[in-house]
N, C-alpha and C positions, 0 to 999 in steps of 0.2 A: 250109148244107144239113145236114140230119140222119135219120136212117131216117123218119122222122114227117114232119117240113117241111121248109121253106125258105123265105127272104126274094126277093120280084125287084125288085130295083133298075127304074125305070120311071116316068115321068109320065103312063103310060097310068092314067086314072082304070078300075079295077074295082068294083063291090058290094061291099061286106060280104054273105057268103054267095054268093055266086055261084062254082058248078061251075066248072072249068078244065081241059081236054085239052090237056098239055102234052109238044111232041119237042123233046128235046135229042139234037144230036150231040158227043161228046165221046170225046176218044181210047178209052174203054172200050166207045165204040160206039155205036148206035142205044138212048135209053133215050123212053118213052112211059109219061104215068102221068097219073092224074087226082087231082085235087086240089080243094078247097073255101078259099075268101080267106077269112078268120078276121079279118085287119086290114088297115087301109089307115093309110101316111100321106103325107096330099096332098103330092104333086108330089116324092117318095121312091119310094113303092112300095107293096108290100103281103105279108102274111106271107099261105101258104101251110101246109094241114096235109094231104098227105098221103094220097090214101083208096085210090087202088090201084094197083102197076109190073102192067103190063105181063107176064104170066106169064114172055113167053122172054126177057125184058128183066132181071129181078130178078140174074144172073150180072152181067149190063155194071153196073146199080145196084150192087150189096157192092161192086165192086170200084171203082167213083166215089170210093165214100165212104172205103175204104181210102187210096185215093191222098190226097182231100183230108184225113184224120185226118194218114197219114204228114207231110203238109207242114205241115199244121198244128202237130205238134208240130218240127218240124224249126224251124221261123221260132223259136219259143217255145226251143229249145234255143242255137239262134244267137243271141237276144238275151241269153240271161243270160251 
């Protein structure tokens, strides 16, 4: 996940180009966002970009991505 996209894991087949209203709940809270499928690959998933949070949502969003940055470098620190 990134402030732009994200991948979802899934063998639900979607479009190429096809709209998406997506709720996640996740410890930073209620997050709600829309999004357009840019790619699919069969029976993986499909990337996601992005097109708009949720106005009251965008606090719980920064701070998502925070957590997963922080971990993200943490794994990365613990491996070397």
């Amino acid at each position: 996940m990134s402030p732009v996209g994200l991948f979802v894991e899934t063998r639900f087949r979607v479009a190429t180009g096809a709209r998406l209203r997506m709720h996640f709940l996740v410890q930073e809270g209620q997050i709600r966002l829309d999004a357009q499928v840019r790619h699919t690959r069969q029976g993986q998933g499909y990337g996601l970009k992005i097109q708009s949070v949720a106005p009251k949502d965008i606090p719980q969003f920064d701070a998502l991505l925070a957590r997963l940055r922080a971990t993200s470098t943490t794994r990365v620190l613990a491996q070397d």
